[in-house]
N, C-alpha and C positions, 0 to 999 in steps of 0.2 A: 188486909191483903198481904201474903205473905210474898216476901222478897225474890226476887230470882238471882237463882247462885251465877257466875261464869260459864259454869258446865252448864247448865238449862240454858242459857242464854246460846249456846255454841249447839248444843243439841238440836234447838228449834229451827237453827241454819239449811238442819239436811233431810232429805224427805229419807226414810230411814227404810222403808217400805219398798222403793226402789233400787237400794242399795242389795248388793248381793252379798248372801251369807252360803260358807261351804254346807253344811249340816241342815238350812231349812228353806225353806221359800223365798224369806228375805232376810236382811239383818234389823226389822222392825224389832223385834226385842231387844237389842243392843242396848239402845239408852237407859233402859231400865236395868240391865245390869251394869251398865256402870255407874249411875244413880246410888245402887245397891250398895257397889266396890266402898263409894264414897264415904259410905255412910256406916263400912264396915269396924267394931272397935276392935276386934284383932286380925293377926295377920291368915287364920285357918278362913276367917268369916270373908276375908277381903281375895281371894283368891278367885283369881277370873274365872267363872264356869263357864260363860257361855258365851266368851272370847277367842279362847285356845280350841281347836276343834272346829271353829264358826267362821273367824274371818284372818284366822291366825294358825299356821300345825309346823313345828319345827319352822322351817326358814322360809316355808311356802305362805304367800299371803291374798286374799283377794285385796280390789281397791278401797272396801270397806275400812282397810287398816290407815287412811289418810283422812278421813272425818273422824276416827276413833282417834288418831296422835292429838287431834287438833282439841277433840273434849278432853283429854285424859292431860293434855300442857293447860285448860281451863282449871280445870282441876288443883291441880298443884298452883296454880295462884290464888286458889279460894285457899287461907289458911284454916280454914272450919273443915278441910276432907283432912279426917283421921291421919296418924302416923303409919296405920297399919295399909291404910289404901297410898297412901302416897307410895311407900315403898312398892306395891304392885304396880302404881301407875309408872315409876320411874323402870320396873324391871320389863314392863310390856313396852314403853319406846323403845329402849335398846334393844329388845326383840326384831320392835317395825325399824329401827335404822340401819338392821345388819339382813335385812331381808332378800333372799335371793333375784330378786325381780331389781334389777335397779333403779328402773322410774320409782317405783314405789318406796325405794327407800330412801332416793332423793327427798321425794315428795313428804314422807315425813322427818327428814331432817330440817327442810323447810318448816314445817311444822315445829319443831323441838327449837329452831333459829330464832321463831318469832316469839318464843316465852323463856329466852335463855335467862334472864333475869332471876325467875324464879326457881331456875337450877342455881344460879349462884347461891341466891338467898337457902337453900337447902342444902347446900356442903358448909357456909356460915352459920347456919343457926345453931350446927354443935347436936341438932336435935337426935340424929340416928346415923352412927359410919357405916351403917348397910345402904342409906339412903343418899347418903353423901359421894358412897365411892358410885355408886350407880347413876348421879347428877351428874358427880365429875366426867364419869365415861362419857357421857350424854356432851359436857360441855368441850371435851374434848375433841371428840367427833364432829359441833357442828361450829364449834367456835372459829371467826375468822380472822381474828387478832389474837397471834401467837403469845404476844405481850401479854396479855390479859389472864392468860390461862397460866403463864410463868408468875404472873403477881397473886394471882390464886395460890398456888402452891406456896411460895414467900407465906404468905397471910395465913392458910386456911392448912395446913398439912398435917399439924397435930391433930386437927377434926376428923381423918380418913384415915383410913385402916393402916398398921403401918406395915401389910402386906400389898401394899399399894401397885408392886410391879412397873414403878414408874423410871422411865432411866431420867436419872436427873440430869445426865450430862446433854442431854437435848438443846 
């Protein structure tokens, strides 16, 4: 019997069919494209097709986009989803957390709050400064201990771009 990842496990939460999608009937196909993202090994093949357009266009979002924060923060704590999907999944939160609707982008900062961990673990691992500085945004935004994100930067600052834009004197 073969294991169930995070994201399967967060997927099978939502009935996906009832969920609304801009571009089709429902956002029933969602899961399978982010399945797909996961399992993409580079970053042309991991590119959201049928995200952007569907439950996501520029700043506008339907409510699809807060079970999708919620698999795509599973995601990124599975260490087995690719480098080239994590970076998609970490640039699709900062999407859904600057989203013009503001419930909806409370509601996945909420979501990005409760897997902040694995943002850290992703500006630490050294593994990608495209991925790191897009965690940091991410831990920035939803972090509530100001300290935590100062001892980040202390620790982890060589690992992110050193076009970071970050005023240090904060």
């Amino acid at each position: 019997m073969k294991a169930m990842s995070a994201m399967e496990l967060e997927i099978g939460l939502y009935d996906w069919s009832a969920l609304r999608c801009r571009s089709c009937e429902s956002a029933e196909h969602v899961p399978g494209e982010l399945l797909r993202m996961a399992r993409a090994q580079t970053r042309d093949e991991a590119r959201p097709r049928d995200i952007e357009f569907h439950v996501l266009q520029e700043s506008w979002a339907t409510p699809t986009v807060v079970p999708v924060a919620r698999v795509l923060m599973a995601g990124l704590a599975d260490r087995t989803t690719t480098p080239a999907a994590r970076n998609q999944f970490l640039d699709l939160l900062w999407s859904f957390v600057i989203v013009d609707d503001d419930d909806l982008a409370e509601a996945c900062k909420d979501a990005v709050r409760a897997g902040t961990w694995s943002l850290y673990e992703e500006i630490l691992s050294g593994a990608s400064k495209g991925s790191a500085l897009l965690a940091y945004w991410l831990v920035k935004e939803v972090e509530t201990a100001p300290a935590r994100v100062e001892r980040l930067l202390q620790v982890a600052r060589h690992m992110l771009p050193d076009d970071l834009c970050e005023d240090e004197d904060d």
